[in-house]
N, C-alpha and C positions, 0 to 999 in steps of 0.2 A: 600213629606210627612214625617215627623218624626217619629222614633222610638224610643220609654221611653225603658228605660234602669231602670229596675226596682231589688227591693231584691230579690233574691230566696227564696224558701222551705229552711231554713237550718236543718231544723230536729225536731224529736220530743222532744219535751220542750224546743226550742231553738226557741225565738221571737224578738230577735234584735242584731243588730250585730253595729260596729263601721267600719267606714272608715278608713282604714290604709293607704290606698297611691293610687293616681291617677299614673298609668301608662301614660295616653296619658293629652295633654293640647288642650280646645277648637280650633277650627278649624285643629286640625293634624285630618289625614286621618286615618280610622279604617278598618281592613278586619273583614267579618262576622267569630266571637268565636276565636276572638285575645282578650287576657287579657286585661280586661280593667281598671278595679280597685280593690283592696284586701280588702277584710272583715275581720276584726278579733268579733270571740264570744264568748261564753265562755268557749270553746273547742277549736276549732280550726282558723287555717286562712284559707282562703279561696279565691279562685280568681271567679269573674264575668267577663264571656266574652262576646265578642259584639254578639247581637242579629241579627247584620244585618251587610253590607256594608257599607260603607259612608263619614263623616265628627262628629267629636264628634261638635257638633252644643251647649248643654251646660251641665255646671256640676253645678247639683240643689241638692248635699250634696258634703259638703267640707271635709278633712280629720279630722277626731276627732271628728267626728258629730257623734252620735247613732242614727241607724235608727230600723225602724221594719220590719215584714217578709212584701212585696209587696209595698214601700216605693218607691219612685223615685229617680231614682241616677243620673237621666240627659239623654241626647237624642242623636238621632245620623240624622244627617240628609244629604239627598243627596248630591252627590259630591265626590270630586276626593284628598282632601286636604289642607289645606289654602291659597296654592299658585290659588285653585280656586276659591277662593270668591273675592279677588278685582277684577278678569277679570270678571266677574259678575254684578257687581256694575253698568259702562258703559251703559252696553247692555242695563240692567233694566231705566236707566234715558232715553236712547237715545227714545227707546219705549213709556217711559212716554211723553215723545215730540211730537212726533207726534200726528196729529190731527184725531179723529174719521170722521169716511163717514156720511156723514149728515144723511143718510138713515139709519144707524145702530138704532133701537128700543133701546130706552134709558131700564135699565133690571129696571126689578119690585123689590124693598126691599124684602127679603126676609122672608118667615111667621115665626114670630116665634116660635118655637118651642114648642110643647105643655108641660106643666109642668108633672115633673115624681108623682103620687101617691105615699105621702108620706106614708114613711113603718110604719109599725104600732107598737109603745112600750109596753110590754106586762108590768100587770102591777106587782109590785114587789113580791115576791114569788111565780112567775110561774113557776115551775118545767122546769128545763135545762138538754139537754143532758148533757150528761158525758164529751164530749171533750170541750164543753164551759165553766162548771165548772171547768173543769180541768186549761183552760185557763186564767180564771177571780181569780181564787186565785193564780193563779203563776202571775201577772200581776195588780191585784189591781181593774180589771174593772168591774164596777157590771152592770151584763147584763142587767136589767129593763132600763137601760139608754141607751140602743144599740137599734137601730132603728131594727127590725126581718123581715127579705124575707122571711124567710121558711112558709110554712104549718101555717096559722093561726097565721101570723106575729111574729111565732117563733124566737128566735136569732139561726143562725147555727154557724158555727165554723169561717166561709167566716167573717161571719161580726164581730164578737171577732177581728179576725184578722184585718180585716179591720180598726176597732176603737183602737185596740193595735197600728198598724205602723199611725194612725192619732195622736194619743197622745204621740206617741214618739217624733215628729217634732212640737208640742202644746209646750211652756213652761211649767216644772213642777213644779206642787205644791208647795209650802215650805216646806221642809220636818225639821225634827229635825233639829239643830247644828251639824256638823259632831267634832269629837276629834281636838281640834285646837292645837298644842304645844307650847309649851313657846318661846317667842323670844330668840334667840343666842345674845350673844354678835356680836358687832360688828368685831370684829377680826375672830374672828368665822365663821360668817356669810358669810364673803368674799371666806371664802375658802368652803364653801358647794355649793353640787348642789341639786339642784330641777329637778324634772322628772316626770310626769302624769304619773301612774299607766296606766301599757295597760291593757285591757277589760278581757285578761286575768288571769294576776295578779290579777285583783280586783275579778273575780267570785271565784279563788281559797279561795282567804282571806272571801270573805261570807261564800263558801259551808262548810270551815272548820269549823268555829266558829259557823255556824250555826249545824252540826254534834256536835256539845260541846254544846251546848244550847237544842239541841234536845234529843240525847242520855243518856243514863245511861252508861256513858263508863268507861270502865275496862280493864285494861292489866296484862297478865298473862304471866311468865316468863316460859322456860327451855334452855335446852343446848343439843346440837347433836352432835355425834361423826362423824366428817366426812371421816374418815379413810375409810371405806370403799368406798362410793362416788368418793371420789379423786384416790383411787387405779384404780376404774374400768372405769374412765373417761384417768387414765393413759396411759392406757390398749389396749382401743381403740379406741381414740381421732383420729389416724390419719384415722383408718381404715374408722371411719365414715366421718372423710372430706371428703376422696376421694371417698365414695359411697352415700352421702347425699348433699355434695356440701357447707354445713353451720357447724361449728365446733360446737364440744358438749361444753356444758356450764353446769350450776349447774340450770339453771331452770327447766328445762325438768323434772330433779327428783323430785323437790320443787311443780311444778304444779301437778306433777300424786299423788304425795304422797298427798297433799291437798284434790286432787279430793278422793282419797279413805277416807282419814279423813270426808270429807261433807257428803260422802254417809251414813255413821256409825252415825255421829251426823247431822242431817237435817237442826236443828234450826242455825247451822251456816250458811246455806246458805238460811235462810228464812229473808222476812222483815214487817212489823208492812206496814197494810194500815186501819188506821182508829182506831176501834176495832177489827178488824181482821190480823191473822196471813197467810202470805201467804209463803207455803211452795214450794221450787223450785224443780222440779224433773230434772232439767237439770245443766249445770256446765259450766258458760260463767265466766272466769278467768280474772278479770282483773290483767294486768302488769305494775306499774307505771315506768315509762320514766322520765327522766328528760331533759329537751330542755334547751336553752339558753332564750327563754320566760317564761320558766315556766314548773312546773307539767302536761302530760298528762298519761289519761290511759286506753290505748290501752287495749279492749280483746277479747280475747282466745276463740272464742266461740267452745261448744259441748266438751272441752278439755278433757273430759273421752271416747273422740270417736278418738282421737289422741294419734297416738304413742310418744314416748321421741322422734323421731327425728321428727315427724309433728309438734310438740311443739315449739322448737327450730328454727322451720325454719322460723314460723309464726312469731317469737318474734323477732327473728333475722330481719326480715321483718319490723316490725312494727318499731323496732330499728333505723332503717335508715330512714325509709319516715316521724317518730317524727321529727328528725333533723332536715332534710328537709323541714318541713311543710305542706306536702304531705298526712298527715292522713286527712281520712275521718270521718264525725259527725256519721255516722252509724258504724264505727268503735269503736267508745268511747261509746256505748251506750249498756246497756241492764246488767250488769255486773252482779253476787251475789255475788264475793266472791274476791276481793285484794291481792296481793302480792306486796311489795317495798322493795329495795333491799338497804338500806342505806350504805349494807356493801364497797359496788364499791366504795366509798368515805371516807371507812375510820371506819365509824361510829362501835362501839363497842356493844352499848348497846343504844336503843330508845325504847318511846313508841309513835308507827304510831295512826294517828287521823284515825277515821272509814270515809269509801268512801260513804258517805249517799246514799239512802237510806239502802244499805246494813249493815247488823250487824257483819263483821266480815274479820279484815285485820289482815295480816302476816307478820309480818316486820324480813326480813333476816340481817345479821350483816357479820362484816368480822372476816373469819377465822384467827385463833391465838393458835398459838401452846401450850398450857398448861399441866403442869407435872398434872396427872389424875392415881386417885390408881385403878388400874383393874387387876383382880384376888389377889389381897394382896400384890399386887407391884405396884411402882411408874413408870408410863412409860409417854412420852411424846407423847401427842396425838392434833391432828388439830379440834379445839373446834369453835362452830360456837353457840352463843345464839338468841336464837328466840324465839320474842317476838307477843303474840294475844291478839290484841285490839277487844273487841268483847260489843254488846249492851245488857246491865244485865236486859232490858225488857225481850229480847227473849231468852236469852242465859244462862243459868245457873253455878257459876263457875264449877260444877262438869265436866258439859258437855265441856265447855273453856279447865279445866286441861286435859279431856280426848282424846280432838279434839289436842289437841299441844302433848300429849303421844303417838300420833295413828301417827303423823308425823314424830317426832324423830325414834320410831319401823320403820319408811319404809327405813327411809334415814340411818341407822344403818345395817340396811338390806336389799338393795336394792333388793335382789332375791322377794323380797315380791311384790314388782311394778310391774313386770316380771307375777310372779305367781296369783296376784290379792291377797294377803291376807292381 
């Protein structure tokens, strides 16, 4: 008997993923939760392991196909290998040869099978749970056309899903013209390459543009003295390696000092649902990473219930399993409030696009030594500009200029992160 090799759960708001790459080829042999094939979505990658024992019997999605969540990816069926199916083959013919005992009761067809009661379509404006609408606008599918099991021929979330990973494998619509560019010359042309956008690439390229299309965005300039920070990471940089295990870095201060700025100003870590404002009483930090795929970011969660060195370790952490491709979709998920760090590259001066739905990223720069007049003299000080991209629905710039003032105060003086002021 075979076993469907089917999509996972990938997360919430996360409904189709692409095929990246077949680990095994029909007939090789599979142990039960050996890697079998990689999903990329629009977060993460991700590996599918076998469900079972066996022989991958067939692959019924090819690499670069998008599927939906519980889609079929192929099957797995008995057996030892491919070296076991031609000896196989033999047995089954020799079998077929021989002759039935005349006495064997020829078997009766069997009944067919009684038809399922079709579900019932409710009909157009019948009030939907929350997680089906949630579903049908992120997804396009308008549930009056979804067959409903629930209660009263209800649609539940099962069949959204259901008819989501059906219509992924359906041909789509016609949608618009996408941007087509102008033909190269031919001398030109020879020397370009062409490459498919991975799944990921392309969500980032949406979510951005769609954060620009969505938002009232605004970026608000200052500058931090980092003199003190870099003295006291001097200081005892080694002392916490060798009692934390993960070396101090400049984020640890960047997240606590944020975290005290949210607290004093709210509306940075709130977001817009609907007509309503929703205020967060909690501080999940996102951290943008940069991969070789692309932007992810990892966060921080409860990060005002972490010390500078719980900060660090976690990032530190996340640092390495980005590369890897080892982060998890519940890791990337739940964020209010951004940090990107463009400085590790160079960058001088940016303005960061907002992490939708959140109202409010923090773009770090690289430190640069600059002659700075303090107390009536000119001295050379390590100057770092930070830049807050924040959304001018919820965020007012008084409260923008005073959330980036309440930053610079900490990182200036970091006794303040310490003391909580």
């Amino acid at each position: 008997m075979a076993t469907d090799i089917r999509v996972p759960t990938l997360g919430e708001s996360v409904t189709e993923a692409t095929i990246g790459k077949w680990f095994k080829k029909p007939g090789e042999a599979v142990k039960a939760d050996e890697p079998l094939v990689e999903l990329e979505t629009d977060k993460v990658t991700l590996e599918v392991n076998a469900p079972a024992s066996g022989v991958l019997a067939e692959i019924a999605a090819k690499e670069g196909e998008t599927v939906g969540v519980g889609a079929l990816l192929g099957s797995i069926g008995a057996g030892s290998g491919a070296a076991a199916a031609p000896a196989a083959a033999p047995v089954a013919a020799k079998a077929a040869e021989q002759p039935k005992p005349q006495d064997t009761p020829k078997e009766a067809p069997a009944a067919p099978a009684p038809a399922a009661a079709p579900a019932k379509v409710l009909p157009a404006g019948t009030p939907q749970a929350p997680s089906v609408q949630r579903l049908a606008a992120e997804n396009g599918v308008d549930p009056s056309g979804v067959p409903g099991t629930g209660k009263d021929g209800r649609v539940t979330k099962g069949d959204m899903l259901a008819a989501i990973a059906t219509g992924a494998s359906a041909p789509a619509p016609a949608a618009a013209p996408a941007q087509v560019r102008a033909p190269s010359p031919a001398d030109d042309a020879s020397r370009e390459e062409r490459v498919r956008m991975t799944k990921l690439r392309q969500t980032i390229a949406r979510r951005l543009k769609e954060a620009q299309n969505t938002a009232a965005m605004l970026t608000t300039f200052n500058e931090v003295d980092m003199t003190e920070v870099m003295a006291l990471r001097a200081k005892y940089k080694d002392i916490f390696e060798k009692k934390h295990g993960n070396k101090l870095g400049f984020m640890g201060f960047f997240v606590k000092a944020c975290v005290q700025a949210l607290k004093e100003i709210p509306a940075v870590n709130a977001e817009i649902d609907g007509t309503d404002l929703v205020y967060k009483n909690y501080y999940h930090v996102g951290i943008a990473v940069g991969t070789d795929k692309g932007l992810v970011v990892p966060v921080v969660r409860d990060a005002d219930q972490l010390s500078i060195s719980g900060v660090e370790k976690t990032i530190a952490d996340f640092g390495r399993r980005a590369r890897d491709g080892q982060l998890k979709i519940n890791e990337m998920q739940g964020g209010t409030f951004t940090i990107t760090n463009g400085g590790i590259y160079g960058s001088l001066m940016s303005t960061p696009i907002l992490n939708a739905p959140q109202s409010g990223i923090l773009g770090m720069h690289k430190i640069q030594e600059r002659p700075m007049a303090v107390g009536g003299k000119i001295e050379i000080r390590p100057m770092m500009y930070l830049a807050l991209s924040y959304d001018h629905r919820i965020v007012d710039g008084k409260e923008a200029v005073t959330f980036l003032v309440r930053v610079k105060e900490a990182l200036e003086d970091p006794a303040r992160l310490v003391l909580d002021l």
